[in-house]
C-alpha positions as CSV (number, residue, x, y, z in Angstrom):
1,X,119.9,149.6,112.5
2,X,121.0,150.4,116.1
3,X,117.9,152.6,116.2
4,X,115.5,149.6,115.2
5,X,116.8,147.6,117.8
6,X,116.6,149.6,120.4
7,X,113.1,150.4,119.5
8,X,112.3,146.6,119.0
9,X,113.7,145.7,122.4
10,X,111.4,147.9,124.0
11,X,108.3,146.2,123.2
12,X,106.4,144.7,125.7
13,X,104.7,141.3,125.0
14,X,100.9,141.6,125.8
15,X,100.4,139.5,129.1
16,X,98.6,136.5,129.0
17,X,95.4,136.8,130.9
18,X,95.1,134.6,134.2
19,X,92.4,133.0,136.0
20,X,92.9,136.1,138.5
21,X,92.0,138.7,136.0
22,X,88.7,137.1,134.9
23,X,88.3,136.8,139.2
24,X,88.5,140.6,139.4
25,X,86.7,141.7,136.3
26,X,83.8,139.4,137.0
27,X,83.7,140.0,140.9
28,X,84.6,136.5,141.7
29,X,86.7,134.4,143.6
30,X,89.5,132.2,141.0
31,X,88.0,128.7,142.5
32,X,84.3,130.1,141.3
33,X,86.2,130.7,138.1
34,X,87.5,127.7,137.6
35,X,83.8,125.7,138.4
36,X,82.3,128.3,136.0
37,X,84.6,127.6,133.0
38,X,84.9,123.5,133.5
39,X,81.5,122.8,134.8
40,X,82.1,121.5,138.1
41,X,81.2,122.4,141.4
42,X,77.6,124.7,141.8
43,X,77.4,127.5,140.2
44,X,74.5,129.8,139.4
45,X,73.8,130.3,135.9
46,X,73.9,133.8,136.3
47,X,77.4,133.7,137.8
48,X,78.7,131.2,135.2
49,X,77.8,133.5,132.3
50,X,79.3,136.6,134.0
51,X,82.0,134.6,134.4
52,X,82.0,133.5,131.0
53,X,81.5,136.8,129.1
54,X,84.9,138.2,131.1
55,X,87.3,135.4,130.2
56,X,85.8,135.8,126.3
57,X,86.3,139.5,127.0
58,X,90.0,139.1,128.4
59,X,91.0,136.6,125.5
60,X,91.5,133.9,128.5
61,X,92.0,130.5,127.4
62,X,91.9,127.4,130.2
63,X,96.0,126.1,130.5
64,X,94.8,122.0,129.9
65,X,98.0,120.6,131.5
66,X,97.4,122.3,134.9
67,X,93.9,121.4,134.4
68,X,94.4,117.4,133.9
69,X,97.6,117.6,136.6
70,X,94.8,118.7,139.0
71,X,92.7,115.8,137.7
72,X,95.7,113.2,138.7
73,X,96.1,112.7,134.8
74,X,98.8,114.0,132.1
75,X,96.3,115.0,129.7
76,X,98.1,112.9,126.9
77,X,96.7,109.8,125.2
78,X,97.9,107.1,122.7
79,X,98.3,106.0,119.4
80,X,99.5,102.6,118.2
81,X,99.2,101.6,114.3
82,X,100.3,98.3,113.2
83,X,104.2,97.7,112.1
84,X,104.7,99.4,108.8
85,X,101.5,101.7,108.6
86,X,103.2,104.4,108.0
87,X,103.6,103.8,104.3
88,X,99.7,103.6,103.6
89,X,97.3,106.3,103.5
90,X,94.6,105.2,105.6
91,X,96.3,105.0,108.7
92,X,98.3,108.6,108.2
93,X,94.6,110.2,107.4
94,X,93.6,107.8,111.0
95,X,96.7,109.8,112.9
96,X,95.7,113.0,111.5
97,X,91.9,112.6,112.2
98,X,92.7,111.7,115.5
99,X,95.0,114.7,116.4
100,X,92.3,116.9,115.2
101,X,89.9,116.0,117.4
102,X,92.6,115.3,120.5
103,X,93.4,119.3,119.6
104,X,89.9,120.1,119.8
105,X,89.3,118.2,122.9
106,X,92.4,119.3,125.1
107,X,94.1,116.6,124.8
108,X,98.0,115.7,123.5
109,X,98.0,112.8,121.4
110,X,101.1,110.7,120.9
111,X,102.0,108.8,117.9
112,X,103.6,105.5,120.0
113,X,105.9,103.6,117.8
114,X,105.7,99.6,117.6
115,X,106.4,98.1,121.3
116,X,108.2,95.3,121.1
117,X,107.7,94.7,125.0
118,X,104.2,95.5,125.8
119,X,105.2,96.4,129.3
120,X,107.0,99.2,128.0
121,X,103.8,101.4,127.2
122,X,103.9,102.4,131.5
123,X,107.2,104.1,131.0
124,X,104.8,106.9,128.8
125,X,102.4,108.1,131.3
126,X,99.5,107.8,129.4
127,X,95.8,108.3,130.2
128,X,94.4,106.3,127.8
129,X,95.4,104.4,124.3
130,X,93.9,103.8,121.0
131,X,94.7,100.2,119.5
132,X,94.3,100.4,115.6
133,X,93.4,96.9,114.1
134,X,94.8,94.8,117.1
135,X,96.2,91.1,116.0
136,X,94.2,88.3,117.6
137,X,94.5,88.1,121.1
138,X,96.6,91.4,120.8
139,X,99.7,91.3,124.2
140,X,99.4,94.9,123.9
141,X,96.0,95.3,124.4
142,X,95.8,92.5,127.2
143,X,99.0,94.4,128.8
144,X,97.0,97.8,129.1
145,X,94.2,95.5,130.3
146,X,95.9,94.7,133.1
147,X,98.2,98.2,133.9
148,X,94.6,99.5,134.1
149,X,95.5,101.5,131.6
150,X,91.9,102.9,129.9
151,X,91.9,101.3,126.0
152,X,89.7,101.3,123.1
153,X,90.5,99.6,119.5
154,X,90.0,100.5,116.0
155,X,88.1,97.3,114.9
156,X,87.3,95.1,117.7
157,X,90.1,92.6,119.3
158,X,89.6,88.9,118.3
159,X,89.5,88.0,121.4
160,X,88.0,84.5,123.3
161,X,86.1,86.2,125.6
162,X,82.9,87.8,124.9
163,X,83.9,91.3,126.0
164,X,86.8,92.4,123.7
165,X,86.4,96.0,125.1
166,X,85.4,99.3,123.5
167,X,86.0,99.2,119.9
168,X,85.3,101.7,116.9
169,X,84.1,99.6,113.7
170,X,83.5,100.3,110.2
171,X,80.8,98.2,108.7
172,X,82.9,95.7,106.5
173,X,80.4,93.6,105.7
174,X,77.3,95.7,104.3
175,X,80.3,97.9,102.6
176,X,82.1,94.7,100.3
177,X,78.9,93.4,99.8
178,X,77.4,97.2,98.0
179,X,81.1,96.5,96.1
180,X,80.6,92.8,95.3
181,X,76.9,94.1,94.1
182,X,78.3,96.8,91.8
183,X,80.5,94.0,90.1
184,X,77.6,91.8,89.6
185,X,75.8,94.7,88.1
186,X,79.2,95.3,85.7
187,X,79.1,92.1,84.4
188,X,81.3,90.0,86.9
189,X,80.5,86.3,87.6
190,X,83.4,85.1,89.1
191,X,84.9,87.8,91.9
192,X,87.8,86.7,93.6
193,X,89.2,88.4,96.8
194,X,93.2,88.8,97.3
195,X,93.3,89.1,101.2
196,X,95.5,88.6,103.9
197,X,95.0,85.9,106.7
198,X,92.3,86.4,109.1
199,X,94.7,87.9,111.9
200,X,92.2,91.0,112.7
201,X,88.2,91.9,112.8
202,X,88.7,93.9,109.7
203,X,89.9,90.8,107.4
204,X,88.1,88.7,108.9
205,X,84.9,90.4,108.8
206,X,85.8,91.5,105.3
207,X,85.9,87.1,104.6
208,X,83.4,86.1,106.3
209,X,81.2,89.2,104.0
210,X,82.6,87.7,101.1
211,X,81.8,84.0,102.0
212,X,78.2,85.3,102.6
213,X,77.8,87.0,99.1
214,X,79.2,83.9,97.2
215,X,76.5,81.4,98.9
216,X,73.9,83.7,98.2
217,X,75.0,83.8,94.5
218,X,76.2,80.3,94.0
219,X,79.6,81.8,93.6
220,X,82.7,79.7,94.5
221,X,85.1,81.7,96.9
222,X,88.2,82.3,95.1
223,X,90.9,84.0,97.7
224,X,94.7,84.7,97.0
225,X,97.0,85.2,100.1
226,X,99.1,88.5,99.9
227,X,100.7,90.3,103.1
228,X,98.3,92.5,105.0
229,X,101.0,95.8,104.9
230,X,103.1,95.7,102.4
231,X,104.3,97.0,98.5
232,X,101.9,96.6,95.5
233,X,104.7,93.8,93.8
234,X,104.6,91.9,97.2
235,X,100.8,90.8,95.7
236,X,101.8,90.1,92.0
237,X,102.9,86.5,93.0
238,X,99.5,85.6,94.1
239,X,97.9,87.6,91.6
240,X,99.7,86.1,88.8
241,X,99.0,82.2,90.2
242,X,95.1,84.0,89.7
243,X,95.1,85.6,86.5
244,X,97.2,82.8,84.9
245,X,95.2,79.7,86.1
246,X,93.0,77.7,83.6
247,X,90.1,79.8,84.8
248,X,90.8,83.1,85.4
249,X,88.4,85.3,87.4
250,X,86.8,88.7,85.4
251,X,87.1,90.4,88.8
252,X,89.2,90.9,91.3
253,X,89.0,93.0,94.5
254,X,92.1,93.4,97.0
255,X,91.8,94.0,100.6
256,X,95.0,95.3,102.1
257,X,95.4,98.7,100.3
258,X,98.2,98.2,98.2
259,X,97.0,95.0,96.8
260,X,94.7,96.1,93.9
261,X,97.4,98.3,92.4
262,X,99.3,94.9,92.3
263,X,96.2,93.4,90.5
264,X,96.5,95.7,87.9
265,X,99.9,95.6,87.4
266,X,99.3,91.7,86.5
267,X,97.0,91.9,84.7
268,X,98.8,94.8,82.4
269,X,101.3,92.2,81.9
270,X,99.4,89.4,80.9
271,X,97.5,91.8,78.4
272,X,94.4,92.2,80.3
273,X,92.4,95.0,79.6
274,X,91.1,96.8,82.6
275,X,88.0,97.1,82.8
276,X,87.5,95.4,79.6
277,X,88.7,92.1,80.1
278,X,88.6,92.2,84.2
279,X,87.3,94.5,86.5
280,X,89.7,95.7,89.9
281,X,88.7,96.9,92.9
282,X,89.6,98.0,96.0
283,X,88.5,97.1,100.4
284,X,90.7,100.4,100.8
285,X,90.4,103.8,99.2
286,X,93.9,105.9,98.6
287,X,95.1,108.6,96.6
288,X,97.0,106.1,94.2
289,X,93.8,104.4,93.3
290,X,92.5,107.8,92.0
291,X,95.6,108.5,90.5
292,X,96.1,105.3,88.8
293,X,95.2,104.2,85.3
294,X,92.1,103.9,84.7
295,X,91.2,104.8,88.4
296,X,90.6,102.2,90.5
297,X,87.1,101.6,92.2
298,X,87.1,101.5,96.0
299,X,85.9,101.5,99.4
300,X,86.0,104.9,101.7
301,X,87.0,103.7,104.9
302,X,86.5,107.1,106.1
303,X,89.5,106.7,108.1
304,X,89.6,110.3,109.1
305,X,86.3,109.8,110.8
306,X,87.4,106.7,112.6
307,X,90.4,108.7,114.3
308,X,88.3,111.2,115.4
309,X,85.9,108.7,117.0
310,X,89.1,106.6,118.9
311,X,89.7,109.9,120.4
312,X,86.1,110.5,121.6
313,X,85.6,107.1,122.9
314,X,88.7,107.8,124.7
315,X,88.0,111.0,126.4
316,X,84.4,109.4,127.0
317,X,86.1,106.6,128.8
318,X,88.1,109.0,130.9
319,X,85.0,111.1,132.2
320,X,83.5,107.7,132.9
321,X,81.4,107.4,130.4
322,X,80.2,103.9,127.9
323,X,81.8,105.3,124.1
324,X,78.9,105.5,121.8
325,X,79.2,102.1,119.6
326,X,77.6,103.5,116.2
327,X,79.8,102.0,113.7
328,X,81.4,104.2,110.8
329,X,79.5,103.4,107.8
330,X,81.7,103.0,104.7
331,X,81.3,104.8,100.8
332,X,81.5,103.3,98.0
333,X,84.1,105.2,95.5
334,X,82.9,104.3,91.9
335,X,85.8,104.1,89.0
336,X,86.8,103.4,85.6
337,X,88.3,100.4,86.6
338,X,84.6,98.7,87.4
339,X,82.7,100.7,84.7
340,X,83.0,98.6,81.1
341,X,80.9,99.9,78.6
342,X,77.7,98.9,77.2
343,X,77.8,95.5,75.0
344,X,77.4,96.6,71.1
Protein backbone atom coordinates (compact mmCIF):
# COMPACT_ATOMS: atom_id res chain seq x y z
CA UNK A 1 0.00 0.00 0.00
CA UNK A 2 2.82 2.34 1.03
CA UNK A 3 4.44 1.35 -2.33
CA UNK A 4 1.25 2.55 -4.41
CA UNK A 5 1.32 5.70 -2.76
CA UNK A 6 4.45 6.62 -3.15
CA UNK A 7 4.29 5.65 -6.77
CA UNK A 8 0.91 7.68 -7.08
CA UNK A 9 2.37 10.73 -5.62
CA UNK A 10 4.94 10.88 -8.07
CA UNK A 11 2.82 11.50 -10.98
CA UNK A 12 2.98 14.65 -12.69
CA UNK A 13 -0.30 16.24 -13.94
CA UNK A 14 0.15 17.04 -17.79
CA UNK A 15 0.40 20.91 -17.95
CA UNK A 16 -2.15 22.74 -19.43
CA UNK A 17 -0.97 24.35 -22.62
CA UNK A 18 -0.76 28.27 -22.56
CA UNK A 19 -1.17 30.95 -25.09
CA UNK A 20 2.85 31.02 -24.88
CA UNK A 21 3.36 27.59 -26.10
CA UNK A 22 1.10 27.99 -29.20
CA UNK A 23 3.45 31.51 -29.55
CA UNK A 24 6.58 29.46 -29.74
CA UNK A 25 5.45 26.43 -31.71
CA UNK A 26 3.87 28.64 -34.34
CA UNK A 27 6.67 31.34 -34.37
CA UNK A 28 4.43 34.06 -33.08
CA UNK A 29 4.10 36.64 -30.79
CA UNK A 30 1.03 35.65 -27.74
CA UNK A 31 -0.95 39.09 -28.85
CA UNK A 32 -0.94 37.58 -32.67
CA UNK A 33 -2.23 34.57 -30.96
CA UNK A 34 -4.80 35.85 -29.24
CA UNK A 35 -6.19 37.96 -32.75
CA UNK A 36 -5.72 34.61 -34.53
CA UNK A 37 -7.92 32.42 -32.26
CA UNK A 38 -10.77 35.31 -31.42
CA UNK A 39 -10.86 36.97 -34.73
CA UNK A 40 -9.82 40.35 -33.95
CA UNK A 41 -7.16 42.57 -34.91
CA UNK A 42 -5.44 41.75 -38.72
CA UNK A 43 -4.20 38.79 -39.27
CA UNK A 44 -3.08 37.04 -42.45
CA UNK A 45 -4.84 33.99 -43.18
CA UNK A 46 -1.87 32.22 -43.51
CA UNK A 47 -0.69 33.18 -40.02
CA UNK A 48 -4.14 32.50 -38.49
CA UNK A 49 -4.12 28.92 -39.68
CA UNK A 50 -0.57 28.33 -38.55
CA UNK A 51 -1.72 29.58 -35.56
CA UNK A 52 -4.59 27.55 -35.51
CA UNK A 53 -3.19 24.12 -36.39
CA UNK A 54 -0.60 24.55 -33.19
CA UNK A 55 -3.18 25.27 -30.53
CA UNK A 56 -5.37 22.12 -32.13
CA UNK A 57 -1.95 20.44 -32.05
CA UNK A 58 -1.16 21.44 -28.29
CA UNK A 59 -4.83 20.56 -27.08
CA UNK A 60 -5.12 24.54 -26.17
CA UNK A 61 -8.41 25.67 -25.35
CA UNK A 62 -9.15 29.80 -25.04
CA UNK A 63 -9.72 30.39 -20.76
CA UNK A 64 -13.40 32.55 -21.50
CA UNK A 65 -13.27 34.34 -18.14
CA UNK A 66 -9.94 36.06 -18.86
CA UNK A 67 -11.21 36.54 -22.26
CA UNK A 68 -14.68 38.51 -21.37
CA UNK A 69 -12.60 40.27 -18.12
CA UNK A 70 -10.51 41.69 -21.02
CA UNK A 71 -13.73 42.55 -22.81
CA UNK A 72 -14.93 44.68 -19.45
CA UNK A 73 -17.61 41.88 -19.10
CA UNK A 74 -18.05 38.67 -16.63
CA UNK A 75 -18.95 36.39 -19.29
CA UNK A 76 -22.14 35.33 -17.24
CA UNK A 77 -25.72 35.96 -18.35
CA UNK A 78 -29.32 35.45 -16.84
CA UNK A 79 -32.12 33.39 -16.37
CA UNK A 80 -35.46 34.44 -14.82
CA UNK A 81 -38.62 31.94 -15.07
CA UNK A 82 -41.80 32.94 -13.67
CA UNK A 83 -42.63 32.15 -9.77
CA UNK A 84 -43.25 28.49 -9.50
CA UNK A 85 -41.84 27.20 -12.96
CA UNK A 86 -39.87 24.89 -11.55
CA UNK A 87 -42.61 22.28 -11.17
CA UNK A 88 -43.52 22.17 -15.03
CA UNK A 89 -41.60 20.72 -17.69
CA UNK A 90 -41.41 23.24 -20.23
CA UNK A 91 -39.60 25.67 -18.51
CA UNK A 92 -36.85 23.04 -16.91
CA UNK A 93 -36.33 21.68 -20.73
CA UNK A 94 -36.16 26.09 -21.45
CA UNK A 95 -33.20 26.16 -18.56
CA UNK A 96 -31.54 23.18 -19.92
CA UNK A 97 -31.75 24.27 -23.65
CA UNK A 98 -30.44 27.46 -22.73
CA UNK A 99 -27.30 26.10 -20.78
CA UNK A 100 -26.52 24.03 -23.67
CA UNK A 101 -26.08 26.54 -25.97
CA UNK A 102 -24.58 29.21 -23.07
CA UNK A 103 -21.91 26.02 -22.79
CA UNK A 104 -21.43 26.02 -26.34
CA UNK A 105 -21.06 29.70 -26.66
CA UNK A 106 -18.59 30.53 -23.65
CA UNK A 107 -20.82 31.76 -21.69
CA UNK A 108 -21.99 30.97 -17.78
CA UNK A 109 -25.54 30.92 -17.41
CA UNK A 110 -27.29 31.63 -14.17
CA UNK A 111 -30.51 30.32 -13.05
CA UNK A 112 -31.73 33.82 -11.04
CA UNK A 113 -34.41 32.98 -8.58
CA UNK A 114 -37.69 35.22 -8.40
CA UNK A 115 -36.62 39.03 -7.41
CA UNK A 116 -38.79 40.46 -5.37
CA UNK A 117 -36.92 43.86 -5.65
CA UNK A 118 -36.07 44.38 -9.21
CA UNK A 119 -33.19 46.49 -8.34
CA UNK A 120 -31.57 43.67 -6.82
CA UNK A 121 -30.61 41.93 -10.27
CA UNK A 122 -27.22 44.75 -10.20
CA UNK A 123 -25.91 43.05 -7.12
CA UNK A 124 -25.23 39.89 -9.86
CA UNK A 125 -22.93 41.38 -12.41
CA UNK A 126 -24.56 40.25 -15.27
CA UNK A 127 -23.93 40.88 -19.01
CA UNK A 128 -27.14 40.26 -20.16
CA UNK A 129 -30.61 38.55 -19.00
CA UNK A 130 -33.25 36.35 -20.50
CA UNK A 131 -36.94 37.25 -19.29
CA UNK A 132 -39.16 34.10 -19.81
CA UNK A 133 -42.97 35.12 -20.37
CA UNK A 134 -42.68 38.57 -18.64
CA UNK A 135 -46.14 39.86 -16.86
CA UNK A 136 -47.52 42.94 -18.50
CA UNK A 137 -45.56 45.85 -18.11
CA UNK A 138 -42.98 43.48 -16.42
CA UNK A 139 -40.74 45.94 -13.26
CA UNK A 140 -38.07 43.58 -13.97
CA UNK A 141 -37.78 44.02 -17.39
CA UNK A 142 -38.29 47.97 -17.22
CA UNK A 143 -35.57 47.81 -14.19
CA UNK A 144 -32.85 46.16 -16.60
CA UNK A 145 -34.13 48.76 -19.12
CA UNK A 146 -32.99 51.31 -17.23
CA UNK A 147 -29.54 49.69 -15.35
CA UNK A 148 -28.70 49.39 -19.13
CA UNK A 149 -28.54 46.05 -18.48
CA UNK A 150 -28.73 44.17 -22.25
CA UNK A 151 -32.39 42.08 -22.07
CA UNK A 152 -34.28 39.95 -24.37
CA UNK A 153 -37.77 37.99 -23.41
CA UNK A 154 -39.19 34.75 -24.09
CA UNK A 155 -42.55 35.96 -25.61
CA UNK A 156 -42.68 39.57 -26.16
CA UNK A 157 -43.43 42.10 -23.08
CA UNK A 158 -47.05 43.58 -23.11
CA UNK A 159 -45.85 46.59 -23.11
CA UNK A 160 -47.60 50.33 -24.09
CA UNK A 161 -45.08 51.25 -26.21
CA UNK A 162 -44.44 50.03 -29.54
CA UNK A 163 -40.99 48.70 -28.90
CA UNK A 164 -41.23 45.96 -26.18
CA UNK A 165 -37.53 44.95 -26.96
CA UNK A 166 -36.00 41.82 -28.39
CA UNK A 167 -38.21 38.93 -27.82
CA UNK A 168 -38.05 35.15 -28.85
CA UNK A 169 -41.81 33.89 -29.84
CA UNK A 170 -43.41 30.81 -30.61
CA UNK A 171 -46.21 31.08 -33.13
CA UNK A 172 -49.31 30.61 -30.80
CA UNK A 173 -51.65 31.51 -33.02
CA UNK A 174 -51.12 29.32 -36.34
CA UNK A 175 -50.15 26.39 -33.67
CA UNK A 176 -53.91 26.33 -31.57
CA UNK A 177 -55.50 27.03 -34.60
CA UNK A 178 -53.69 23.43 -36.56
CA UNK A 179 -55.13 22.00 -32.86
CA UNK A 180 -58.57 23.62 -32.88
CA UNK A 181 -58.55 22.19 -36.77
CA UNK A 182 -57.68 18.64 -35.73
CA UNK A 183 -60.76 18.76 -33.24
CA UNK A 184 -63.07 19.97 -35.92
CA UNK A 185 -61.78 17.14 -38.02
CA UNK A 186 -62.53 14.61 -34.81
CA UNK A 187 -65.85 15.48 -34.51
CA UNK A 188 -65.83 18.54 -32.05
CA UNK A 189 -68.39 21.44 -32.43
CA UNK A 190 -68.26 23.11 -29.40
CA UNK A 191 -64.24 23.56 -28.11
CA UNK A 192 -63.88 25.32 -25.14
CA UNK A 193 -60.52 26.79 -23.88
CA UNK A 194 -59.48 26.58 -19.87
CA UNK A 195 -56.88 29.50 -19.77
CA UNK A 196 -55.47 31.78 -17.50
CA UNK A 197 -56.00 35.65 -17.63
CA UNK A 198 -54.34 37.51 -20.37
CA UNK A 199 -51.33 38.61 -18.09
CA UNK A 200 -48.59 37.60 -20.86
CA UNK A 201 -48.08 37.46 -25.01
CA UNK A 202 -48.40 33.78 -24.71
CA UNK A 203 -52.09 33.68 -23.27
CA UNK A 204 -53.03 36.29 -24.76
CA UNK A 205 -51.94 35.44 -28.12
CA UNK A 206 -53.11 31.97 -27.41
CA UNK A 207 -57.10 34.04 -26.82
CA UNK A 208 -56.97 36.21 -29.22
CA UNK A 209 -56.10 32.69 -31.78
CA UNK A 210 -58.96 31.12 -30.23
CA UNK A 211 -61.43 34.15 -30.56
CA UNK A 212 -60.29 34.14 -34.27
CA UNK A 213 -61.10 30.40 -34.96
CA UNK A 214 -64.57 30.64 -33.21
CA UNK A 215 -65.76 33.63 -35.62
CA UNK A 216 -64.56 31.96 -38.45
CA UNK A 217 -66.63 28.85 -37.50
CA UNK A 218 -69.60 30.51 -35.87
CA UNK A 219 -68.42 28.93 -32.65
CA UNK A 220 -69.28 30.68 -29.33
CA UNK A 221 -65.99 31.21 -27.14
CA UNK A 222 -66.44 29.17 -24.18
CA UNK A 223 -63.32 29.99 -21.60
CA UNK A 224 -62.84 28.71 -17.96
CA UNK A 225 -60.32 30.68 -15.67
CA UNK A 226 -57.68 28.38 -13.93
CA UNK A 227 -54.23 29.66 -12.57
CA UNK A 228 -51.53 30.07 -15.08
CA UNK A 229 -48.77 27.85 -12.78
CA UNK A 230 -50.17 25.65 -10.75
CA UNK A 231 -51.43 21.76 -9.82
CA UNK A 232 -53.75 19.81 -12.20
CA UNK A 233 -56.77 19.92 -9.16
CA UNK A 234 -56.26 23.72 -8.94
CA UNK A 235 -58.35 23.49 -12.65
CA UNK A 236 -61.02 20.84 -11.61
CA UNK A 237 -63.12 23.75 -10.11
CA UNK A 238 -63.45 25.46 -13.38
CA UNK A 239 -63.58 22.42 -15.24
CA UNK A 240 -66.31 20.94 -13.27
CA UNK A 241 -68.63 24.44 -13.47
CA UNK A 242 -67.77 23.29 -17.57
CA UNK A 243 -68.45 19.71 -17.83
CA UNK A 244 -71.50 20.04 -15.50
CA UNK A 245 -73.40 22.97 -17.10
CA UNK A 246 -76.64 22.39 -19.11
CA UNK A 247 -74.48 22.34 -22.21
CA UNK A 248 -71.44 20.77 -21.84
CA UNK A 249 -68.71 21.19 -24.44
CA UNK A 250 -67.29 17.70 -26.47
CA UNK A 251 -63.88 19.33 -26.29
CA UNK A 252 -61.83 20.96 -24.26
CA UNK A 253 -58.19 22.21 -24.62
CA UNK A 254 -56.11 23.68 -21.50
CA UNK A 255 -53.58 26.23 -21.86
CA UNK A 256 -51.37 26.35 -18.78
CA UNK A 257 -49.70 22.88 -18.76
CA UNK A 258 -51.09 21.26 -16.01
CA UNK A 259 -54.64 22.12 -16.83
CA UNK A 260 -55.70 19.35 -19.36
CA UNK A 261 -54.62 16.65 -16.90
CA UNK A 262 -57.29 18.46 -14.67
CA UNK A 263 -59.74 18.21 -17.52
CA UNK A 264 -59.48 14.73 -17.62
CA UNK A 265 -59.60 14.14 -14.15
CA UNK A 266 -63.23 15.75 -14.37
CA UNK A 267 -64.36 14.38 -16.67
CA UNK A 268 -63.39 10.65 -15.24
CA UNK A 269 -65.52 11.66 -12.51
CA UNK A 270 -68.50 12.64 -14.11
CA UNK A 271 -68.21 9.39 -16.28
CA UNK A 272 -67.07 10.93 -19.36
CA UNK A 273 -65.40 8.88 -21.75
CA UNK A 274 -62.23 10.27 -23.11
CA UNK A 275 -62.13 10.46 -26.24
CA UNK A 276 -65.45 9.06 -26.61
CA UNK A 277 -67.69 11.29 -25.05
CA UNK A 278 -65.12 14.46 -25.14
CA UNK A 279 -62.03 15.05 -26.62
CA UNK A 280 -58.84 16.90 -24.34
CA UNK A 281 -56.16 18.63 -25.42
CA UNK A 282 -53.33 20.38 -24.52
CA UNK A 283 -51.46 24.44 -25.50
CA UNK A 284 -48.44 22.62 -23.63
CA UNK A 285 -46.74 19.33 -24.38
CA UNK A 286 -45.16 17.36 -21.10
CA UNK A 287 -44.13 14.06 -20.25
CA UNK A 288 -47.36 13.44 -18.20
CA UNK A 289 -49.57 13.96 -21.13
CA UNK A 290 -47.72 11.05 -22.90
CA UNK A 291 -47.80 9.18 -19.93
CA UNK A 292 -51.38 9.76 -19.06
CA UNK A 293 -54.46 7.64 -19.86
CA UNK A 294 -55.26 7.64 -22.91
CA UNK A 295 -52.41 10.11 -23.82
CA UNK A 296 -53.24 13.43 -24.17
CA UNK A 297 -52.97 15.36 -27.55
CA UNK A 298 -50.77 18.43 -27.43
CA UNK A 299 -48.78 21.27 -28.59
CA UNK A 300 -44.64 21.06 -28.79
CA UNK A 301 -43.60 24.24 -27.66
CA UNK A 302 -40.23 23.21 -28.53
CA UNK A 303 -39.13 24.78 -25.42
CA UNK A 304 -35.63 23.35 -25.70
CA UNK A 305 -35.29 25.34 -28.89
CA UNK A 306 -36.57 28.50 -27.42
CA UNK A 307 -33.69 28.46 -24.64
CA UNK A 308 -31.21 27.93 -27.06
CA UNK A 309 -32.39 30.93 -29.04
CA UNK A 310 -32.69 33.48 -25.65
CA UNK A 311 -29.12 32.66 -25.41
CA UNK A 312 -28.23 33.50 -29.05
CA UNK A 313 -30.19 36.64 -29.13
CA UNK A 314 -28.23 37.39 -26.05
CA UNK A 315 -24.77 36.83 -27.14
CA UNK A 316 -25.96 38.63 -30.47
CA UNK A 317 -26.96 41.64 -28.39
CA UNK A 318 -23.63 41.64 -26.71
CA UNK A 319 -21.39 41.66 -29.99
CA UNK A 320 -23.77 44.40 -31.06
CA UNK A 321 -25.72 42.82 -33.19
CA UNK A 322 -30.09 42.94 -34.06
CA UNK A 323 -31.13 38.94 -32.66
CA UNK A 324 -32.66 37.27 -35.55
CA UNK A 325 -36.59 37.51 -34.98
CA UNK A 326 -37.68 34.11 -36.78
CA UNK A 327 -40.23 32.79 -34.45
CA UNK A 328 -40.09 29.10 -33.16
CA UNK A 329 -42.67 27.30 -34.97
CA UNK A 330 -44.75 24.89 -32.80
CA UNK A 331 -45.72 20.73 -33.54
CA UNK A 332 -48.55 19.37 -33.13
CA UNK A 333 -48.33 16.06 -30.83
CA UNK A 334 -51.29 13.86 -32.02
CA UNK A 335 -53.03 11.38 -29.11
CA UNK A 336 -55.53 9.03 -28.11
CA UNK A 337 -57.22 11.54 -26.25
CA UNK A 338 -58.36 13.48 -29.74
CA UNK A 339 -58.58 10.35 -31.92
CA UNK A 340 -62.39 8.69 -31.41
CA UNK A 341 -63.05 6.04 -33.71
CA UNK A 342 -64.98 5.85 -36.85
CA UNK A 343 -68.94 6.13 -36.38
CA UNK A 344 -70.47 2.34 -36.97
Amino acid sequence: MAGQAAGRSSVTPQRRPTIRDVARLSGVSPTTVSHALSGHGRVAATTRRRVEQAASRLGYRANPAARHLRGGRTGTVGLVLPQGAGALSYYLDLALGAARRALAAGLALTLLPDLGVPSEVAAFGLDGVAVVDPVREDPLVAELARLGVPVVTGERQLAAGSDAGPAVETDHREALAALLDHLLASGARTVALVSPPPDGAFVADTLAGYEAWCRRHGVEPRVAEVPFIGRPEQAEGAVGALLGSPSPPDAVVGVPEHSALGVAAVASRLGLAVPGDLLVASCVDSPAHAMAWPPITALDLRPGLVGARLVDALAALLAGEAPVAEPVEARLVVRASTLRPPAG
